[in-house]
MARBA-3410 file (N, C-alpha, C, O; in Angstrom, 1 decimal):
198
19.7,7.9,-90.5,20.9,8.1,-89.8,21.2,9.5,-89.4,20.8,10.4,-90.2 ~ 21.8,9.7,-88.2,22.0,10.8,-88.0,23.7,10.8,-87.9,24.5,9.9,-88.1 ~ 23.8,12.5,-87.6,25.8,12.7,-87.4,26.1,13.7,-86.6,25.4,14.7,-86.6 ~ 26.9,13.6,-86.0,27.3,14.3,-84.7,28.6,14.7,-84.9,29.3,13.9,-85.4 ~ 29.2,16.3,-84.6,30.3,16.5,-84.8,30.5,17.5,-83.9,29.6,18.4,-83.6
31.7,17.3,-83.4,32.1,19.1,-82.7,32.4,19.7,-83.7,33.1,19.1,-84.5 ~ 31.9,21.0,-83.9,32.5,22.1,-84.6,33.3,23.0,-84.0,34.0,23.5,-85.0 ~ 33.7,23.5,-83.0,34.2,23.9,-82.0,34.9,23.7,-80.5,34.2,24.1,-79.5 ~ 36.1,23.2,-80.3,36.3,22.4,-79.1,36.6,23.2,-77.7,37.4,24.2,-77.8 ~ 36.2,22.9,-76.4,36.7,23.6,-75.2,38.0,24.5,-75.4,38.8,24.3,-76.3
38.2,25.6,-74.4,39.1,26.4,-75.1,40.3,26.1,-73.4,41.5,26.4,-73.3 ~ 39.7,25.8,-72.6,40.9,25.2,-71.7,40.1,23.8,-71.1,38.9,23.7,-71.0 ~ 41.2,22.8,-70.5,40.7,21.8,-70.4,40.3,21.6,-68.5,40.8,22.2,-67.6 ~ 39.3,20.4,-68.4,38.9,20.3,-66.9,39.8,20.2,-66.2,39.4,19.6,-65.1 ~ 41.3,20.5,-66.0,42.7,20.2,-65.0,43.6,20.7,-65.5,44.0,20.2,-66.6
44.1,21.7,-65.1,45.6,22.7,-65.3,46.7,21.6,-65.2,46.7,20.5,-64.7 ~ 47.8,22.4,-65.7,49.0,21.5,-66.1,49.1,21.5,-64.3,49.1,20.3,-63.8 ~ 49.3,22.3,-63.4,49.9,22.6,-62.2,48.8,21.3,-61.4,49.2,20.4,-60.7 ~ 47.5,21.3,-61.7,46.7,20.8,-60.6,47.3,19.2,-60.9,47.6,18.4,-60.0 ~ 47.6,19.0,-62.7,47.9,17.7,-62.9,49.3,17.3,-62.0,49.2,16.4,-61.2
50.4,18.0,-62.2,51.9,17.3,-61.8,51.9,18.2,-60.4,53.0,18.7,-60.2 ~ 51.0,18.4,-59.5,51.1,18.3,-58.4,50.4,17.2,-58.2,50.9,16.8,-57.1 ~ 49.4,16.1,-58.6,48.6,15.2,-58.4,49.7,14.5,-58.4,49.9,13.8,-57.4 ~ 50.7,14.5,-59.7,52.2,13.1,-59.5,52.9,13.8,-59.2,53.9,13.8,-60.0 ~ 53.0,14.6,-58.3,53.9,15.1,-57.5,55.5,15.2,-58.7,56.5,14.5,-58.5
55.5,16.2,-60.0,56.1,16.0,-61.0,56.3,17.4,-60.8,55.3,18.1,-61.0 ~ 57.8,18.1,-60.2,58.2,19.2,-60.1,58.9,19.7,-61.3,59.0,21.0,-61.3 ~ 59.4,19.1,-62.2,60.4,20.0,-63.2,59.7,20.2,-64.2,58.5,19.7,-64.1 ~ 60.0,20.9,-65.7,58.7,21.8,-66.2,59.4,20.7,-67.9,58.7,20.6,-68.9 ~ 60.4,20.1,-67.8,60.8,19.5,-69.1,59.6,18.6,-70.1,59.6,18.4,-71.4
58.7,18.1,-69.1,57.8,16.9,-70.0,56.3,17.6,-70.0,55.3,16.9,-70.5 ~ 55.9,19.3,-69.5,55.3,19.4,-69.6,54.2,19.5,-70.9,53.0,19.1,-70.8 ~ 54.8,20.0,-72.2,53.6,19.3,-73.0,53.7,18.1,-73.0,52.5,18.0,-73.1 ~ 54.0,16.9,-72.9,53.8,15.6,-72.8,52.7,15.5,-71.7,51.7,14.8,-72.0 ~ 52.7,15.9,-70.6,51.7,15.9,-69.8,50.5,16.6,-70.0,49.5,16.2,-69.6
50.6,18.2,-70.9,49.7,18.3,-71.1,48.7,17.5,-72.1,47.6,17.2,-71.6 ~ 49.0,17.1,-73.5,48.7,15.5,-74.2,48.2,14.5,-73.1,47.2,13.9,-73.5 ~ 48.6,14.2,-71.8,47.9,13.4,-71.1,46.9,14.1,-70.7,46.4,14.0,-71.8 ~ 46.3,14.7,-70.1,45.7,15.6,-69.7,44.4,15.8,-70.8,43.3,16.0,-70.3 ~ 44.6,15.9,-72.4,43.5,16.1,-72.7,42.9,14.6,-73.6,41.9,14.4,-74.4
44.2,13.5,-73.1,43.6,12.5,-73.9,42.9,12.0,-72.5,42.0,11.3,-72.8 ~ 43.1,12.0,-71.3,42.2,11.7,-70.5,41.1,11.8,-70.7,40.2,10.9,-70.8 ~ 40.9,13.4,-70.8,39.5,14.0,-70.9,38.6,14.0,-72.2,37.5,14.6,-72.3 ~ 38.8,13.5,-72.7,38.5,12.6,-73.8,38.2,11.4,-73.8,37.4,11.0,-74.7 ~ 38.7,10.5,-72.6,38.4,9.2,-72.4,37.7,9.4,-71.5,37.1,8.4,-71.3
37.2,10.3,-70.8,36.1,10.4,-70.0,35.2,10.7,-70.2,34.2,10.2,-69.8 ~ 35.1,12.0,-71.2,33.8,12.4,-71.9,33.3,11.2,-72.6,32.1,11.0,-72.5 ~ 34.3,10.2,-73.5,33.7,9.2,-74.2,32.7,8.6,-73.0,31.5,8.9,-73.0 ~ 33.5,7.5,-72.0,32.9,6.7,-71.2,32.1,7.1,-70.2,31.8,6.4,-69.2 ~ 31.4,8.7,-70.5,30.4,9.3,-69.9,29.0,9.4,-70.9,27.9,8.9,-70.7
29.5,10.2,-72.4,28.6,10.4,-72.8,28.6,12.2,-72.9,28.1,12.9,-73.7 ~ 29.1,12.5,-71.9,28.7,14.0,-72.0,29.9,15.0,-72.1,31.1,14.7,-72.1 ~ 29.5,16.3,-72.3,30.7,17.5,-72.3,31.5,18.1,-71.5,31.1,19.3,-71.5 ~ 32.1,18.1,-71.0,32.7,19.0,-69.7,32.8,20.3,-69.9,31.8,21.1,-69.6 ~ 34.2,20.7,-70.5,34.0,22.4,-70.7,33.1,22.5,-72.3,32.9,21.8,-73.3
32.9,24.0,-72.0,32.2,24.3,-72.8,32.4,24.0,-74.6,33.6,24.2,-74.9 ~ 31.9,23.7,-75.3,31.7,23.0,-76.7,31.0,22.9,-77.9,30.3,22.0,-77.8 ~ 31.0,23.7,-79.3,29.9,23.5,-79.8,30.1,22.1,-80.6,31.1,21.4,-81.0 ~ 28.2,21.9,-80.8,28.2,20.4,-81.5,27.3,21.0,-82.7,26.8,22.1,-82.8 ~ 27.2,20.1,-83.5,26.5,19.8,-84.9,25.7,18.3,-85.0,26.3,17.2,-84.9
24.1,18.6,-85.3,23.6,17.4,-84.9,22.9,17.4,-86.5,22.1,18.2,-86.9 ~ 23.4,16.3,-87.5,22.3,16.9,-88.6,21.2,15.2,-88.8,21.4,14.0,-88.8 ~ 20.5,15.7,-88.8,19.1,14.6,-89.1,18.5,14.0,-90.0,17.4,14.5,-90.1 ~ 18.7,13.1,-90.8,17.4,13.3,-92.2,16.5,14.0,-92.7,16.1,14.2,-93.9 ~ 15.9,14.4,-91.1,14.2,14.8,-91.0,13.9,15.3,-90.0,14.7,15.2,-89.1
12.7,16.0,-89.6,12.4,16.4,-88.1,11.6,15.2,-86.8,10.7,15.2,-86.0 ~ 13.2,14.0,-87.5,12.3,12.9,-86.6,11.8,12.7,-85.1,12.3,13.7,-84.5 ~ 11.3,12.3,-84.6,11.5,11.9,-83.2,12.1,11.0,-82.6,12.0,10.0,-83.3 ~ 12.8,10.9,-81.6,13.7,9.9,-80.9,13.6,8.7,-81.1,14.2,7.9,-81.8 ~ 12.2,8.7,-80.1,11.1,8.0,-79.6,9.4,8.5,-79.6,9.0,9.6,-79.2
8.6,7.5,-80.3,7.4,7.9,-80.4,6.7,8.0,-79.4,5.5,8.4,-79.6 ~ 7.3,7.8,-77.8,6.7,8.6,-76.7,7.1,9.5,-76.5,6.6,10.2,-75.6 ~ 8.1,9.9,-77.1,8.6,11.2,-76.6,8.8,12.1,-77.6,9.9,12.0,-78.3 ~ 7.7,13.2,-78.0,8.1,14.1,-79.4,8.9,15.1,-79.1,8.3,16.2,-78.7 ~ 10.2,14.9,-79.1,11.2,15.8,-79.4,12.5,15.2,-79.9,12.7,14.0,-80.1
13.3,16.2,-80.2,15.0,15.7,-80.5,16.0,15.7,-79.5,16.2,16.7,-78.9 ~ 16.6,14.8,-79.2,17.6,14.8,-77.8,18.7,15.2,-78.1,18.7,15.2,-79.4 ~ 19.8,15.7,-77.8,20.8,16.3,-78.2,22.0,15.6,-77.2,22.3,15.7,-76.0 ~ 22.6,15.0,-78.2,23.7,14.1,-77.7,24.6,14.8,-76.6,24.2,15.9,-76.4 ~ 25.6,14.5,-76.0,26.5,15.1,-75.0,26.2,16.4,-74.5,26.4,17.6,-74.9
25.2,15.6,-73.1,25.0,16.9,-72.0,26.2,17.1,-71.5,27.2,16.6,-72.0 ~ 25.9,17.9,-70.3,24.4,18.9,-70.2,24.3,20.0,-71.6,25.2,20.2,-72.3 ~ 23.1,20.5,-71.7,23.0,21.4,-72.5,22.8,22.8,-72.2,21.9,23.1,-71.4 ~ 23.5,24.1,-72.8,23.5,25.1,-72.6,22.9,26.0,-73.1,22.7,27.0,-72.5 ~ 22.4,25.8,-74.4,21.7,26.6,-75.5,21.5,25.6,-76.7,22.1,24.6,-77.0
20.6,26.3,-77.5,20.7,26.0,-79.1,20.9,27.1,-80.0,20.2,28.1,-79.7 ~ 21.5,27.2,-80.8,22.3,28.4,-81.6,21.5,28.1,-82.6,20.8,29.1,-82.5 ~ 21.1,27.5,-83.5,20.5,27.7,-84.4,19.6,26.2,-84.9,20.1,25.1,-84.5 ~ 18.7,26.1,-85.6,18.5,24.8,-86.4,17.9,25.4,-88.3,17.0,26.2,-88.4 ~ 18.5,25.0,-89.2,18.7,25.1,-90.2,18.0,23.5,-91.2,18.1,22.4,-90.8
17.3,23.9,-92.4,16.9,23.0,-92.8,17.0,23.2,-94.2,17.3,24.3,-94.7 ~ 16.6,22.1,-95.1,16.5,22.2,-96.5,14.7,21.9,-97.2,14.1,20.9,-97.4 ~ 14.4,23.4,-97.6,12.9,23.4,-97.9,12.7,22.1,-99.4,13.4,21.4,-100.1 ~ 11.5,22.3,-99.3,11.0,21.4,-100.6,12.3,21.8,-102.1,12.4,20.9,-102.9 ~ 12.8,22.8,-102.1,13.1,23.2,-103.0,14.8,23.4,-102.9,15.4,24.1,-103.6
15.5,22.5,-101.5,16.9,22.4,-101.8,17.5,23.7,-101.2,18.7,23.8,-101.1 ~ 16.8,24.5,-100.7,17.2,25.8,-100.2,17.5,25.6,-98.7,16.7,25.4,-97.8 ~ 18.9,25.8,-98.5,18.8,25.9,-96.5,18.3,27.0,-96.1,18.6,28.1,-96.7 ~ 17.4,26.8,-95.1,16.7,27.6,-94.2,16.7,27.7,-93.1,16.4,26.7,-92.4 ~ 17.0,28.9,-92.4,16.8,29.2,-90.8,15.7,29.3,-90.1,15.0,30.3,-90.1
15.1,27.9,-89.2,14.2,28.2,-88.3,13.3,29.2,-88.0,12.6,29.5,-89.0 ~ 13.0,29.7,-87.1,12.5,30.9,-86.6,12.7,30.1,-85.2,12.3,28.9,-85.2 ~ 13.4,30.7,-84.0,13.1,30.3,-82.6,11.8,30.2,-82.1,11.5,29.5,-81.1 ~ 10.7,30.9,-82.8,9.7,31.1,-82.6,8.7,29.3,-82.6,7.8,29.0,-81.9 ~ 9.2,28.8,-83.5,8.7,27.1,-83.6,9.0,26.1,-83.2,8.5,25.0,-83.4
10.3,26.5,-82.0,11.1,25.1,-81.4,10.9,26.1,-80.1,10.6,27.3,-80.0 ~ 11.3,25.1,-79.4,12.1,25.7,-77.4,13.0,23.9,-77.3,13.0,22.7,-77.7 ~ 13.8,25.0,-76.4,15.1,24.1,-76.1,15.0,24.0,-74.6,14.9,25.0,-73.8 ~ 15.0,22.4,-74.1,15.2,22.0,-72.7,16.1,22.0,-72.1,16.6,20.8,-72.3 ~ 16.8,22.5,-71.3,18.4,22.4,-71.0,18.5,21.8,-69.5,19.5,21.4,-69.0
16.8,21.8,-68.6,17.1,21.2,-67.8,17.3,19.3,-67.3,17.8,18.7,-66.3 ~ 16.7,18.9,-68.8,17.1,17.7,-68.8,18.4,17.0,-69.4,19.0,17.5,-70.3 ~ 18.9,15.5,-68.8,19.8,15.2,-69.5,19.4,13.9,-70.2,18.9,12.9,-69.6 ~ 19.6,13.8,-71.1,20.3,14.7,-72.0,19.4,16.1,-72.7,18.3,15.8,-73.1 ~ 19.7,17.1,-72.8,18.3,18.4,-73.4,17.7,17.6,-74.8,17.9,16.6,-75.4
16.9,18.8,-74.7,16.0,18.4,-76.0,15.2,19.6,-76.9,14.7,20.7,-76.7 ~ 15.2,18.9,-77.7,14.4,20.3,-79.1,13.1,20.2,-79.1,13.0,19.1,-79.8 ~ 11.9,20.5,-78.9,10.7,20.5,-78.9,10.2,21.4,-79.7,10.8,22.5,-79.8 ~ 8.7,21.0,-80.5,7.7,22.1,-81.3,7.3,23.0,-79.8,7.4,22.7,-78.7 ~ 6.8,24.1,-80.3,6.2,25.4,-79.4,4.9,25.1,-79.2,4.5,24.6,-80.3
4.0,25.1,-78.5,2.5,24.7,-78.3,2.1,25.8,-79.8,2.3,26.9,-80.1 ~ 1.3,24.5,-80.5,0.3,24.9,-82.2,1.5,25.0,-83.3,1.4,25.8,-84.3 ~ 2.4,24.4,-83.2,3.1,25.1,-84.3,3.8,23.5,-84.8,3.8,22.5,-84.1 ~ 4.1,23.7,-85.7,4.9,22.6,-86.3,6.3,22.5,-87.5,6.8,23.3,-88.3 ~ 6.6,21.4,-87.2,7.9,21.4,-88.4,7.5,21.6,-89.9,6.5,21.1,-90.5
8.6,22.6,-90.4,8.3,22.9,-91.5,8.7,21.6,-92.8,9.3,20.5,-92.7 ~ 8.0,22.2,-93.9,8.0,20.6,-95.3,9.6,20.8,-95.8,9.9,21.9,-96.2 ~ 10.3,20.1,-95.7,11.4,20.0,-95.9,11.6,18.9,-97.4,10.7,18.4,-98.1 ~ 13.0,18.9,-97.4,13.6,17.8,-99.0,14.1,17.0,-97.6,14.8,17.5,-96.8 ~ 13.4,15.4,-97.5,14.0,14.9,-97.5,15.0,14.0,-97.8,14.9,13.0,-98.6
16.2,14.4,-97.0,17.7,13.6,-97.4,18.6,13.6,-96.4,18.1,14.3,-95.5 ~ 19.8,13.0,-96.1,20.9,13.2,-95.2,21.0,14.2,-95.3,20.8,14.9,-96.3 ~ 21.4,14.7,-93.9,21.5,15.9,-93.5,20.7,17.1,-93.8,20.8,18.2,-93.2 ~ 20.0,16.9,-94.6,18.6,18.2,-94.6,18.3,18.9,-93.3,18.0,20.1,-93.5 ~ 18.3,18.4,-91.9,18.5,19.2,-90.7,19.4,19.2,-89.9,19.7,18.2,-89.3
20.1,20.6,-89.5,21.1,20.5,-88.9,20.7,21.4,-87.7,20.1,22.4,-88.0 ~ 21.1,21.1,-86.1,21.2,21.7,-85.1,22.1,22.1,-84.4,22.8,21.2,-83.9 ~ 22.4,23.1,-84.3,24.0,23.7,-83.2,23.8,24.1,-82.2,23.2,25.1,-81.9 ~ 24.4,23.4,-81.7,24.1,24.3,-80.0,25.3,23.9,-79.1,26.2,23.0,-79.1 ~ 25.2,24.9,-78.5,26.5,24.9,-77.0,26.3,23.6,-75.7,25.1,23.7,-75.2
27.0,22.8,-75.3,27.0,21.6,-74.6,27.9,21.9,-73.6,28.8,22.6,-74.0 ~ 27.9,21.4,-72.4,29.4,21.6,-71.4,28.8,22.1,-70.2,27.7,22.7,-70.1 ~ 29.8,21.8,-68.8,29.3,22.5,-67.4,29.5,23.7,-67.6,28.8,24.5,-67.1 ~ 30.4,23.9,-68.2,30.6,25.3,-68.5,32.3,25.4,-68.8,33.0,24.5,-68.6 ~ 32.8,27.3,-69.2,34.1,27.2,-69.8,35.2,27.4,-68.8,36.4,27.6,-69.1
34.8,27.2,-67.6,36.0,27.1,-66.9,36.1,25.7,-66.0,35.3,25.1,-65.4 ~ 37.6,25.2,-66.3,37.3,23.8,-65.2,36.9,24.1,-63.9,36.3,23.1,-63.4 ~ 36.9,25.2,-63.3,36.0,24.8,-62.2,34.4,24.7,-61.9,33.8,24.6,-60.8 ~ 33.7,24.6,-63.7,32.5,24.1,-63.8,32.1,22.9,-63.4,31.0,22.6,-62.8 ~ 33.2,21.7,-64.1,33.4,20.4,-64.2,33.6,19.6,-62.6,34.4,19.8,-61.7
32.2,18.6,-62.8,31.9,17.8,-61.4,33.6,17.6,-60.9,34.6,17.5,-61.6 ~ 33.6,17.5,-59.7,35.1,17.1,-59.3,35.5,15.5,-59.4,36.7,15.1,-59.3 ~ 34.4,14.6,-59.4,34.1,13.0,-60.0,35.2,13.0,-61.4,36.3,12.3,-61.5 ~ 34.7,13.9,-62.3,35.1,14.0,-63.6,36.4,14.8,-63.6,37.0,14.9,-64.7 ~ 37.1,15.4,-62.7,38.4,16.3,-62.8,39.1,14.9,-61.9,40.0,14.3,-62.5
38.8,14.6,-60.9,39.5,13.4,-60.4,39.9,12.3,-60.9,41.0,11.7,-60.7 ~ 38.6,11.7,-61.9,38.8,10.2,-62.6,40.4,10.9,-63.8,41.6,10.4,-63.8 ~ 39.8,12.5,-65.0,41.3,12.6,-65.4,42.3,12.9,-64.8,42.9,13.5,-65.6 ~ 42.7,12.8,-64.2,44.2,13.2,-63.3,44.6,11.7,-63.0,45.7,11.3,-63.2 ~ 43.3,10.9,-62.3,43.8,9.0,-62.3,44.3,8.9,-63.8,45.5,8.8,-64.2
43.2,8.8,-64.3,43.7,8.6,-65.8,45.1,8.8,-66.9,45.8,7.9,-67.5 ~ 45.5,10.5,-66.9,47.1,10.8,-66.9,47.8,10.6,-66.1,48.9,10.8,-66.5 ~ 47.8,10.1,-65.0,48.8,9.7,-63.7,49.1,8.6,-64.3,50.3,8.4,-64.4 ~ 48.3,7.9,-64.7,48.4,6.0,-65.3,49.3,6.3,-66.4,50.5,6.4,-66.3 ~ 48.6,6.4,-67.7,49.6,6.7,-69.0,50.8,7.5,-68.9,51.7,7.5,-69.7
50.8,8.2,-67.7,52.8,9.3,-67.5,53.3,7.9,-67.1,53.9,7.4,-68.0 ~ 53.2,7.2,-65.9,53.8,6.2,-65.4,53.9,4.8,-66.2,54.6,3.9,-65.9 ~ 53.0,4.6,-67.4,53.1,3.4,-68.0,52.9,3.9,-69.4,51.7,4.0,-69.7 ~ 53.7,4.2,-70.0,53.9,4.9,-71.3,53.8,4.3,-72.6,53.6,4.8,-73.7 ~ 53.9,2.4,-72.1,54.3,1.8,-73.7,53.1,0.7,-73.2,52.2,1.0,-72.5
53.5,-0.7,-73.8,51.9,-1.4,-73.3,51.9,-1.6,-71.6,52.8,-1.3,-70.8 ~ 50.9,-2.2,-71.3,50.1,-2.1,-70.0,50.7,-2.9,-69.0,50.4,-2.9,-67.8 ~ 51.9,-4.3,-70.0,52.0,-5.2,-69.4,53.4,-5.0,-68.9,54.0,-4.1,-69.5 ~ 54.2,-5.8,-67.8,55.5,-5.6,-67.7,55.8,-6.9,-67.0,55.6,-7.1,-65.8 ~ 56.4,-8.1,-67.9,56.8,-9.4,-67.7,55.7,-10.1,-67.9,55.3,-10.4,-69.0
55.1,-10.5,-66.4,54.1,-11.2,-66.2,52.8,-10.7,-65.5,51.7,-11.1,-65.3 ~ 53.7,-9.4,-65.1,52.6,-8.2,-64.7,51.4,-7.4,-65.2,51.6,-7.0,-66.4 ~ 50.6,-7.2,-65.0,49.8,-6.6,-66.1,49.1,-5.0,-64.8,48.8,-5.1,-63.6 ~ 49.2,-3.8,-65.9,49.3,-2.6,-65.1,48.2,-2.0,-65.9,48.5,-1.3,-66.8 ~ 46.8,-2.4,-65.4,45.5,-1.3,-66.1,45.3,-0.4,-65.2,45.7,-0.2,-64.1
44.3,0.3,-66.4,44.1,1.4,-65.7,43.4,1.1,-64.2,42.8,0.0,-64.0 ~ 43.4,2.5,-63.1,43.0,1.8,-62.1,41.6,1.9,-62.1,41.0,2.8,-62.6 ~ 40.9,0.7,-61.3,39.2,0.8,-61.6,39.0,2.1,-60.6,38.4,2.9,-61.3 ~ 39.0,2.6,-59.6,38.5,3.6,-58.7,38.0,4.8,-60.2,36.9,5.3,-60.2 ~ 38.8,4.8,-60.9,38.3,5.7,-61.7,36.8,5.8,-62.9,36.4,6.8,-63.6
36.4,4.5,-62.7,35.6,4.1,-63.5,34.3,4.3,-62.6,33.1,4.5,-63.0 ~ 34.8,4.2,-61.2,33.6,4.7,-60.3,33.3,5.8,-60.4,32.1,6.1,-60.6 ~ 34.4,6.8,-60.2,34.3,8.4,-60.4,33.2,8.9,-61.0,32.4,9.7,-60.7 ~ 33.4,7.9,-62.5,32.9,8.7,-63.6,31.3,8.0,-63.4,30.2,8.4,-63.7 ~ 31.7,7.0,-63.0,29.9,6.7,-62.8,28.8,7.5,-62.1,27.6,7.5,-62.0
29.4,7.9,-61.8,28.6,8.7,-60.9,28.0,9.9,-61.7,26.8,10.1,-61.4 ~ 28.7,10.7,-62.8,28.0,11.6,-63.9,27.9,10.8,-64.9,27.4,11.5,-65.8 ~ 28.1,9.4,-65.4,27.2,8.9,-66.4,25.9,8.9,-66.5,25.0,8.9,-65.6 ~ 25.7,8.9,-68.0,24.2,9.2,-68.7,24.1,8.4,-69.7,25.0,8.0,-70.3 ~ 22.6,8.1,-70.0,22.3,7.0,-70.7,21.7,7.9,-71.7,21.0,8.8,-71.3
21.9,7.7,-73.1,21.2,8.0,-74.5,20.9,7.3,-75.0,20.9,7.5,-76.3 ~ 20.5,6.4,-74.6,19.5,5.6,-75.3,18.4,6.3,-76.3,17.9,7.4,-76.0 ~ 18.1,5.8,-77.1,17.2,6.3,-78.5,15.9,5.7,-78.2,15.0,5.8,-78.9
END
């Protein structure tokens, strides 16, 4: 089993409060943290139903082991592209001790999506204890730290997204009406979805 965590979350989000309540044409400043809360639970619901990171983000990937994915493919994939870097990979030697890599034994792929952790041509993973979490990898994920990194597919679908929840606040339904979210948005995001498949 593996585990995935952010350690570190984006430090502003893919859509300013202004770009949002000009989108609902929302001039007075009283509901603005409420909008901002819309705003980052969108982007949250997009990153989910994408798969990947928008602004910049560190993650924590820890492993049992120095497994591979897939046995056609020897390397480690690294959940929620794109990928920016790897900060470090840390392990636990025969003897319980965590240990810092040497960069010198891995390279990191950042042009693929999702990236990946690869051995260096002749070199190999060191003898580890294995157990949960005995390997852990950190690295930076995201278009990068400013929303104007983030595809505009992905700044568009959240603004649909908070536009919906400002205007329908309690459930979805009203009598006999039923008010989902709108599908155009699900197109949006299709368009930067990515498959991680293992």
């Amino acid at each position: 089993m593996y585990g995935l965590a952010q350690t570190s979350g984006p430090a502003v989000e893919p859509v300013t409060l202004a770009e949002q309540k000009t989108h609902m044409r929302v001039s007075h400043s009283s509901e603005d943290l409420y909008i901002s809360a819309l705003i980052k639970a969108a982007r949250e619901w997009c990153e989910a139903a994408t798969g990947r990171q928008l602004i910049t983000a560190t993650w924590k990937l820890t492993l049992p082991s120095f497994v591979y994915t897939r046995p056609d493919r020897p390397h480690i994939l690294l959940p929620r592209p794109p990928l920016q870097s790897v900060s470090g990979v840390t392990y636990l030697d025969a003897d319980g001790v965590r240990q810092t890599l040497s960069s010198s034994v891995y390279q990191a792929h950042i042009d693929t999506l999702p990236g990946y952790v690869r051995l260096k041509y002749n070199q190999s993973w060191p003898t580890i204890r294995p157990e949960e979490g005995c390997v852990e990898i950190t690295y930076l994920a995201g278009y990068g730290a400013a929303s104007a990194s983030v595809p505009e597919c992905a700044r568009s679908a959240i603004m649909i997204v908070a536009a919906h929840l400002y205007e329908y606040r309690e459930a979805v339904t009203f009598g006999q009406q039923a008010f989902p979210i709108p599908s155009h948005y699900k197109d949006l995001i299709s368009t930067i979805a990515v498959s991680e498949a293992a």
